[in-house]
Backbone as CSV, one residue per row, in Angstrom:
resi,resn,N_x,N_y,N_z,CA_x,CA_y,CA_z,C_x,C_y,C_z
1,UNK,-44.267,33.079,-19.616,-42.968,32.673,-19.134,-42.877,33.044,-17.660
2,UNK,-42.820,31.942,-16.809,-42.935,32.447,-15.307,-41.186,32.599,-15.013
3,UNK,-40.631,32.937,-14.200,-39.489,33.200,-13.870,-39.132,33.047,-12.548
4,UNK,-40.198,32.530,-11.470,-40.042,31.816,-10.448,-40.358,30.274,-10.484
5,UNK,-39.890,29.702,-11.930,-40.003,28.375,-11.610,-38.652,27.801,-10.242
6,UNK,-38.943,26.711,-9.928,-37.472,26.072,-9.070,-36.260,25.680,-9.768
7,UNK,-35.554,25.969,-9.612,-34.011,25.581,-10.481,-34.063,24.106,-10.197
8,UNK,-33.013,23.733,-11.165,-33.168,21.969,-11.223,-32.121,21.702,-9.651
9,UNK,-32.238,20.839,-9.214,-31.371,20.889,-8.165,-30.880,19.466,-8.699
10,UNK,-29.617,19.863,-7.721,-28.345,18.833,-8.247,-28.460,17.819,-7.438
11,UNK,-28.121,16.550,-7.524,-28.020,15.049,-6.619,-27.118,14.896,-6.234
12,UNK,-27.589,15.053,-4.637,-26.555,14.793,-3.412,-26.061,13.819,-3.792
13,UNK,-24.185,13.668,-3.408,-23.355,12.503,-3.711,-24.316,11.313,-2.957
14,UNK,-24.318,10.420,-3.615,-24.318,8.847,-2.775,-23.565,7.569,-3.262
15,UNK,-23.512,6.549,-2.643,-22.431,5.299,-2.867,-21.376,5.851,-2.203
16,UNK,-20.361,5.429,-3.247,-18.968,5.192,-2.828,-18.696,6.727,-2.378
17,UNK,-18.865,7.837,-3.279,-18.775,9.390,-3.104,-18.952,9.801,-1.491
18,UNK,-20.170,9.632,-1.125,-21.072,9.864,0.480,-19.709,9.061,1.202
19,UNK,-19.603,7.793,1.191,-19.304,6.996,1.949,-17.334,7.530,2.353
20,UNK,-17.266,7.844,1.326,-15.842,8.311,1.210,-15.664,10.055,1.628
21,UNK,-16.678,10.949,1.783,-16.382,12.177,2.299,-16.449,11.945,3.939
22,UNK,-17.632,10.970,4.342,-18.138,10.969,5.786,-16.732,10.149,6.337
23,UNK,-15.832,9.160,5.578,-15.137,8.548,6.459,-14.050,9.807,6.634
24,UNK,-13.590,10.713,5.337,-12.468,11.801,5.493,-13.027,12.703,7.004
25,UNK,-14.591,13.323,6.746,-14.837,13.582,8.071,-14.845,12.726,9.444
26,UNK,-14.731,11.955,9.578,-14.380,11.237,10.921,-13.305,10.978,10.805
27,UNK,-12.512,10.899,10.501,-10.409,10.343,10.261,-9.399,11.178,10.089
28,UNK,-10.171,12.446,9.510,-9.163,13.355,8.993,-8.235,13.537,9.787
29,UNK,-8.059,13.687,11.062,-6.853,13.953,11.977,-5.748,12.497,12.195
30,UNK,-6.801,11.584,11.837,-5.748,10.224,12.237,-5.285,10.258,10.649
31,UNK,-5.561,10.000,9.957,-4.955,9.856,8.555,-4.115,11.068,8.219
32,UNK,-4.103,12.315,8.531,-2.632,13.052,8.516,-2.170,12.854,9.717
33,UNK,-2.077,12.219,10.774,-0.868,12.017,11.500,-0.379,10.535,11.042
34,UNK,-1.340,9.737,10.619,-0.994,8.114,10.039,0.308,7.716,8.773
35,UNK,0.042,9.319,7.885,0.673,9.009,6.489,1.916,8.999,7.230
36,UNK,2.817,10.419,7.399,4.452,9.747,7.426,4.449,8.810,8.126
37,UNK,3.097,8.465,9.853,4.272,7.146,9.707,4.130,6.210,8.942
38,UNK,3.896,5.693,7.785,3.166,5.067,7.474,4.430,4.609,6.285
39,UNK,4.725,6.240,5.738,5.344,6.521,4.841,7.041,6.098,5.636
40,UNK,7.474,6.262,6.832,8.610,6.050,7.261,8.761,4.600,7.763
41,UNK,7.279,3.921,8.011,7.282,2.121,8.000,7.950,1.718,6.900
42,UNK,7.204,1.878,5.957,7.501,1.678,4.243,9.090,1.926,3.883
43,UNK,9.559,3.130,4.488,10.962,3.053,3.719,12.348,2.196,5.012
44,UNK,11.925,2.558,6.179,12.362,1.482,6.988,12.647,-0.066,6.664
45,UNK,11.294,-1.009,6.272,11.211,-1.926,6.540,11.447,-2.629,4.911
46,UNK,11.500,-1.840,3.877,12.006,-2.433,2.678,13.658,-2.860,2.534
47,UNK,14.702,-1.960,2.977,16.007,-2.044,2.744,16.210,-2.827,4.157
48,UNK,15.247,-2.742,5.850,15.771,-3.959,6.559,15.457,-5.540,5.729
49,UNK,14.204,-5.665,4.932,13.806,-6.716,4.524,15.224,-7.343,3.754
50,UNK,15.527,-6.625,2.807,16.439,-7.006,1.712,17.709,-7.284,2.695
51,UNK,18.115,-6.216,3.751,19.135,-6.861,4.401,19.091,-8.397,5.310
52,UNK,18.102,-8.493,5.869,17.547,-9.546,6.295,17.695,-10.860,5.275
53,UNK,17.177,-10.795,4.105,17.372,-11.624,3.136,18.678,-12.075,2.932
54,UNK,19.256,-11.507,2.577,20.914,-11.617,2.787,21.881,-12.025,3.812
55,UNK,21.134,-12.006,4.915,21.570,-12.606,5.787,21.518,-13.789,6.250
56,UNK,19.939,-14.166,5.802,19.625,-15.599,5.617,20.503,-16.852,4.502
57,UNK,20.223,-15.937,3.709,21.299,-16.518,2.450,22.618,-17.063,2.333
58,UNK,23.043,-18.113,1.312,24.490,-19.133,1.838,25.036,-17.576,0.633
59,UNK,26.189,-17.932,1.280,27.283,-17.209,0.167,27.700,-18.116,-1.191
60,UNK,27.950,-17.346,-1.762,28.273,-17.759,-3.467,29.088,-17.071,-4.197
61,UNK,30.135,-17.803,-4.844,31.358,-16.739,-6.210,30.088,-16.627,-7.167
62,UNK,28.824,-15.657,-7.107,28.594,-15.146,-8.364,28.202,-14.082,-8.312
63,UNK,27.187,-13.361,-8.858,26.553,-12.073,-8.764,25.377,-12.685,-8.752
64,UNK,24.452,-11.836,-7.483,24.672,-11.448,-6.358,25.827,-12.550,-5.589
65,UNK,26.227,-12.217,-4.959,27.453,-12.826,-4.294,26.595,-14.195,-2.662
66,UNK,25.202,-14.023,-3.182,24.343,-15.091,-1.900,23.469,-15.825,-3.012
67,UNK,22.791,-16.760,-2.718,22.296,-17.989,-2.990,20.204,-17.301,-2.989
68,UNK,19.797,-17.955,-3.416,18.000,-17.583,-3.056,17.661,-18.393,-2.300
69,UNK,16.962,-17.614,-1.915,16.289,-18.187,-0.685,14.982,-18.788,-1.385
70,UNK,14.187,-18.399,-2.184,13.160,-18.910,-3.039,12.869,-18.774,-4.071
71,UNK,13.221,-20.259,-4.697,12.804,-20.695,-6.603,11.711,-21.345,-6.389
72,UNK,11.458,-21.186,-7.799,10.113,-22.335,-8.278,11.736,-23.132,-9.133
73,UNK,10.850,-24.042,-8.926,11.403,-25.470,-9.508,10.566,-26.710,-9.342
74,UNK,10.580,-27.227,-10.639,9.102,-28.089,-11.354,7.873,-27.678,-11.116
75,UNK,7.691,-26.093,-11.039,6.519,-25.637,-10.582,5.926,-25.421,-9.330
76,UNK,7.152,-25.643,-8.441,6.796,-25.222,-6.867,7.947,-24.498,-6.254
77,UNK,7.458,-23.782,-5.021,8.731,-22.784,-5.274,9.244,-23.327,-3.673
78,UNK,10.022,-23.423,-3.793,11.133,-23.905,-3.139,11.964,-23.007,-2.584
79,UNK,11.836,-22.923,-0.946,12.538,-22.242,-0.217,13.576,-22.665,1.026
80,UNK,14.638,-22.508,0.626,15.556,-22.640,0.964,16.832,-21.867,2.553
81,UNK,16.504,-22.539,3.770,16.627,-21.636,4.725,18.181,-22.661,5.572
């Protein structure tokens, strides 16, 4: 029984694994300064969108109280400006 055999050695990540630590090492500083803004684009530009929409929109007595701006009808969708 020898007891200086070599231990099994483990396999360096490769593919997607490699490819995805080396990009965290080159980005890491832009991708934590990127997220909030990224994260404050995102909550900005959803509730201007929807207001925007609404603004485009004819008024109407129903609920929602505006018209769509885009149906399908006979299978094509139809937008209305």
């Amino acid at each position: 029984m020898n007891t200086l055999e070599p231990a099994a050695q483990s396999k360096p990540p490769g593919g997607f694994k490699l490819w995805l630590s080396q990009l965290q090492m080159k980005h890491r500083r832009k991708l934590v300064i990127a997220l909030p803004y990224i994260w404050l684009i995102l909550l900005f530009l959803l509730p201007f969108l929807i207001v925007f929409k609404i603004s485009l929109a004819e008024m109407a007595r129903a609920i929602p109280p505006y018209t769509e701006l885009m149906e399908w009808a006979d299978g094509q969708l139809s937008i209305t400006l």
